[in-house]
C-alpha positions as CSV (number, residue, x, y, z in Angstrom):
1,X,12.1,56.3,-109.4
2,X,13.0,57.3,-106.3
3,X,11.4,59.9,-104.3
4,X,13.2,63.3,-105.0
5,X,14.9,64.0,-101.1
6,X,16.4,60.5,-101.4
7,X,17.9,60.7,-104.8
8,X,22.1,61.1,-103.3
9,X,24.9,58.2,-104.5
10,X,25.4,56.5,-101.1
11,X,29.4,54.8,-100.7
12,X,30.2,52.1,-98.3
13,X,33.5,52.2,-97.7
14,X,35.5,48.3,-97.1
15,X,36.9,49.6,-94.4
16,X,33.0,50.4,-92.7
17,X,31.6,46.8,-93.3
18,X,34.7,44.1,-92.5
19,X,34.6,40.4,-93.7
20,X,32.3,37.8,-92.9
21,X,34.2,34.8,-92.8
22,X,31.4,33.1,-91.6
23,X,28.6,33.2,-94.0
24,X,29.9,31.3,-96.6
25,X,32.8,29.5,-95.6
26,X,35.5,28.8,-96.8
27,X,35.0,32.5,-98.4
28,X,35.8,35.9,-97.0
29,X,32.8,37.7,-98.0
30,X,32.3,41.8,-97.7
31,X,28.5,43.0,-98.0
32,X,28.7,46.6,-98.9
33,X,25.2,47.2,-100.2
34,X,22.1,45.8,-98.7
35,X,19.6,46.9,-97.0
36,X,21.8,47.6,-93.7
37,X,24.3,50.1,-95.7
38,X,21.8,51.5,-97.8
39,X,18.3,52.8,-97.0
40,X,15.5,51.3,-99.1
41,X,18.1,49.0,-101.3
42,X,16.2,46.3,-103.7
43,X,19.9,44.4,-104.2
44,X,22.9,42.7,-102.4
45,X,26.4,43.7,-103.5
46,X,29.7,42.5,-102.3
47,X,33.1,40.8,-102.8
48,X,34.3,37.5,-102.3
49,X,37.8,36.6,-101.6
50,X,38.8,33.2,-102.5
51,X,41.8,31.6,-100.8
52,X,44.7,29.3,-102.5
53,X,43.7,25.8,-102.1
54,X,40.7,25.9,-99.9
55,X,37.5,23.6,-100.9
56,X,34.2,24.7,-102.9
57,X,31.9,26.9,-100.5
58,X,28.8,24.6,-100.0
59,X,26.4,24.1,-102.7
60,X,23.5,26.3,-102.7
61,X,21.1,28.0,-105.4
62,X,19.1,31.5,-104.7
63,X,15.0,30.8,-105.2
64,X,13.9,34.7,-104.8
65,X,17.1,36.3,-107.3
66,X,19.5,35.7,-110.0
67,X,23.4,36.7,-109.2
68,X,26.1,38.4,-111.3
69,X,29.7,37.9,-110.6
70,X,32.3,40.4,-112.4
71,X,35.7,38.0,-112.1
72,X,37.9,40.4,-110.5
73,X,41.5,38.6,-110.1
74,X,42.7,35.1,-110.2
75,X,41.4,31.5,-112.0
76,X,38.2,30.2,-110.0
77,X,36.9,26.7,-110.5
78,X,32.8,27.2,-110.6
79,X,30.3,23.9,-110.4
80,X,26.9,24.7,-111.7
81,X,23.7,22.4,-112.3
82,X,20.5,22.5,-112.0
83,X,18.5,22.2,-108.4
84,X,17.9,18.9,-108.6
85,X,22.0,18.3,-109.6
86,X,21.1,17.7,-113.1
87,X,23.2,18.8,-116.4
88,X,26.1,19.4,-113.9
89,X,29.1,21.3,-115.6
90,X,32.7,23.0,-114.7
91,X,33.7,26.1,-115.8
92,X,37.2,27.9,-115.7
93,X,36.0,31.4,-114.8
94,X,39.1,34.1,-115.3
95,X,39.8,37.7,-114.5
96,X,37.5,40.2,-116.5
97,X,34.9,37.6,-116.9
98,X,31.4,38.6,-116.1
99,X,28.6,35.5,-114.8
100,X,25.1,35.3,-115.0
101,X,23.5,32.5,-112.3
102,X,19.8,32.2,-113.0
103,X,17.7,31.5,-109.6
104,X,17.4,28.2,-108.9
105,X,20.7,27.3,-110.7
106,X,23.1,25.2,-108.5
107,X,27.0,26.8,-107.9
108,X,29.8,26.0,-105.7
109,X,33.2,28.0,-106.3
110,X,36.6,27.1,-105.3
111,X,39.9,29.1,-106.0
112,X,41.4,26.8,-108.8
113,X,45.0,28.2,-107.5
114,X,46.9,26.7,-104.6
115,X,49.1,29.7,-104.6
116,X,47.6,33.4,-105.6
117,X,44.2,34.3,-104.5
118,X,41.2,35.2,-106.4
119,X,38.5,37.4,-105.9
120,X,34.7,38.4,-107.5
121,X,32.2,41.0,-107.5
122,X,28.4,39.9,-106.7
123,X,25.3,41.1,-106.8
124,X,22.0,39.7,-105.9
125,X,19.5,40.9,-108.2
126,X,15.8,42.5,-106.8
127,X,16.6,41.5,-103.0
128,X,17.6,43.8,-100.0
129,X,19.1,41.4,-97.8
130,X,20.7,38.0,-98.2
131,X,17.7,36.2,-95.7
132,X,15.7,37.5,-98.7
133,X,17.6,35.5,-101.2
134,X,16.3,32.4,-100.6
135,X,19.6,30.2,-100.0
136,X,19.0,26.6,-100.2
137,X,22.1,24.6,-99.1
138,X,22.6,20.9,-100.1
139,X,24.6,20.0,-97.6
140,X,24.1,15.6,-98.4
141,X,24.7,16.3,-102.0
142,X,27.6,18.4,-102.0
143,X,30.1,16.6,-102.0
144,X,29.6,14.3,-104.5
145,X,28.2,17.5,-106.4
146,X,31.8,19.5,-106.0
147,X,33.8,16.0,-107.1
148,X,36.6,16.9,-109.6
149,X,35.6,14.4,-112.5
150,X,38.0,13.0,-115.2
């Protein structure tokens, strides 16, 4: 628990914390808890915005946490595999769907819609910051990784 003087409900308002539209791009990622909005947090929460008919974000698994996603709007096209690109699969994730991503699993997301946008909720499990998530980006596999297949 907590200590006792610290035990208040903090909120981060969207309009305090902007996008990033460079951390993961092509997505337009808000971080509104961390360890930079919240004092002493032990997890990473946030929304990604996913616009029509832009690629998969770069492949990448998490070493130091496991991710939820809470599908909030819109048809998103998720990759996942193992780290070493094994047992590769697609999955059609859709509005009210909620996703579990083990560490060390593989995922790449793209908005399956050339014309409405979609949007998630994350959170990264146990960490305070994303530099503590352990991102691993395979950038020479990727592509081949993110290939639609027949």
């Amino acid at each position: 628990m907590v200590p006792f003087e610290k035990q208040e409900v903090t909120v981060v308002r969207q309009k305090s914390i902007g996008v990033d539209l460079n951390f993961e791009p092509p997505l337009r990622v808000g971080f509104g808890v961390s360890d930079a909005t919240i004092d002493g947090a032990n997890a990473v929460m946030g929304r990604t915005v996913l616009v029509p008919g832009d690629p998969p974000n770069l492949t990448h698994y998490h070493t130091n946490n496991d991710v939820c996603w809470y599908i909030m709007s819109g048809r998103i096209r998720c990759i996942s595999g193992r780290h070493d690109t094994s047992n590769r699969k697609e999955i059609m994730l859709e509005a009210g769907d909620f996703v579990y991503v083990p560490s060390g699993s593989l995922h790449a997301i793209a908005n399956a819609s050339d014309t409405e946008e979609a949007s998630l909720i994350f959170c990264y499990i146990g960490v305070p910051n994303v530099e503590a998530s352990g991102f691993v980006w395979l950038k020479k596999e990727h592509d081949e990784f993110v290939k639609k297949r027949p």
